[in-house]
Structures are given as structure tokens and as C-alpha cells.
C-alpha positions as CSV (number, residue, x, y, z in Angstrom):
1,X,156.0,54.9,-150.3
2,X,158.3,55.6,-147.1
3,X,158.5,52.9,-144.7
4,X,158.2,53.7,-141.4
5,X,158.8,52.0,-138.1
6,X,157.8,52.4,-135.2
7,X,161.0,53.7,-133.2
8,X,161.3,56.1,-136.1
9,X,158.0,57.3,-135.4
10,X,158.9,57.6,-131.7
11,X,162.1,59.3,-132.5
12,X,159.8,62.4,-134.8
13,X,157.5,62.8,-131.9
14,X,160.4,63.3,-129.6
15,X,162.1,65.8,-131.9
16,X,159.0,67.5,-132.5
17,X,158.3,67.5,-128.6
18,X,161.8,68.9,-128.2
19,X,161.2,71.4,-131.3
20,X,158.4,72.8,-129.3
21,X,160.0,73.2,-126.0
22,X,162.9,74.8,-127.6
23,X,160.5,77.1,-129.2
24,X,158.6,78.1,-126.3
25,X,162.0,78.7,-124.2
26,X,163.2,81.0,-126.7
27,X,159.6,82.4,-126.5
28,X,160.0,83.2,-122.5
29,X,164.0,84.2,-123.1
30,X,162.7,86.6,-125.4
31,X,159.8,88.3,-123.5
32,X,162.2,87.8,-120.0
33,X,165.1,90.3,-122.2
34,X,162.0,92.6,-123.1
35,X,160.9,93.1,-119.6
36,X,164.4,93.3,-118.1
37,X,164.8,95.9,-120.9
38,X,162.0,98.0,-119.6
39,X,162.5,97.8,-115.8
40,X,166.2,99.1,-116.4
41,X,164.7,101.9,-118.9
42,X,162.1,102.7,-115.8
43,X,164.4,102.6,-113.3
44,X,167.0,105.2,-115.6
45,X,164.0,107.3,-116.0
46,X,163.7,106.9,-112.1
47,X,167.2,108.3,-111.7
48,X,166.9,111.3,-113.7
49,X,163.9,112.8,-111.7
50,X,166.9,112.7,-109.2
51,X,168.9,115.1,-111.1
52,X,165.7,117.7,-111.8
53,X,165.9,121.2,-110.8
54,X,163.2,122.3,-108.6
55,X,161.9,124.7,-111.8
56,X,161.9,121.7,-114.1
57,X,160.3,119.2,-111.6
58,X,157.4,122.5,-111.0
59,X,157.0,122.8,-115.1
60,X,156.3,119.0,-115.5
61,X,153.7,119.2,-111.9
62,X,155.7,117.3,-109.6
63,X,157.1,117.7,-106.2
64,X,160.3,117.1,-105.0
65,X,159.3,114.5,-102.2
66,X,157.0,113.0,-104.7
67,X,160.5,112.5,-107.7
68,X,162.3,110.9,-104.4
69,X,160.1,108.4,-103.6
70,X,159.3,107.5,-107.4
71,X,163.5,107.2,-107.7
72,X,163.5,105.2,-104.6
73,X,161.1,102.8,-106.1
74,X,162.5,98.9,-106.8
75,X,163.4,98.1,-110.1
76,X,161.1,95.3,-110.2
77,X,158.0,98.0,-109.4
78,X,157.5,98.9,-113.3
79,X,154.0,100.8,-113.7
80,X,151.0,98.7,-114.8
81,X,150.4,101.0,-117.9
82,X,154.3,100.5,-119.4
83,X,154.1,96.3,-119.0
84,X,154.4,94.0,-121.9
């Protein structure tokens, strides 16, 4: 049988306490890089539109003024449908 006192018990809840919050910070690190990660691959996806002929831009159905202001759009403005 391990004896146990009390600060030692004290000492396991604090560990486990900071085993969790390291845990969960790694958690939100993690799915913070992911969504960085998307908004820069939106926002190069953005950019090319830019560079589209008018003949490429009619095959896919868009117009030019429409590929401006969708390359103009902030970084942070990712599309509902491509979030995490």
C-alpha cells in the first residue's frame, strides 16, 4: 500500500490540472495553425482569379468585376462552407 499525504495529493491534482490546460492549448494552437492554413490557401486562391484571362474566367461562369471583388476580399472573410 502507497502512502499518501495530503500535499502529495494536492501536488497530482495540480499536475493533472496543468496536464489538461496544456492539453487544451495545444488543442486551440492546433485548430488556430489549421485555420490560418486555410484563410492563406483562400486568400491564394483569391489571387489567382486575378491572374485569369477573360476566356478562362467565362469557361468557369464568372465575371470579371465579380473575380475582383472576390480577390479584394479580407483574408479573415473565408467562406462558411470551407471552415473547420
Amino acid at each position: 500500500m502507497i502512502a499518501t499525504t495530503e500535499s502529495q495529493i494536492d501536488s497530482l491534482s495540480v499536475n493533472d490540472t496543468h496536464k489538461k490546460l496544456v492539453d487544451r492549448l495545444t488543442d486551440i494552437g492546433r485548430t488556430t495553425a489549421l485555420k490560418v492554413k486555410l484563410a492563406i490557401q483562400v486568400q491564394h486562391e483569391r489571387m489567382e482569379l486575378r491572374t485569369l484571362s477573360e476566356q478562362s474566367l467565362k469557361d468557369i461562369g464568372i465575371e470579371r468585376h465579380s473575380a475582383d471583388c472576390e480577390s479584394c476580399r479580407s483574408i479573415f472573410d473565408v467562406p462558411k462552407n470551407r471552415t473547420l
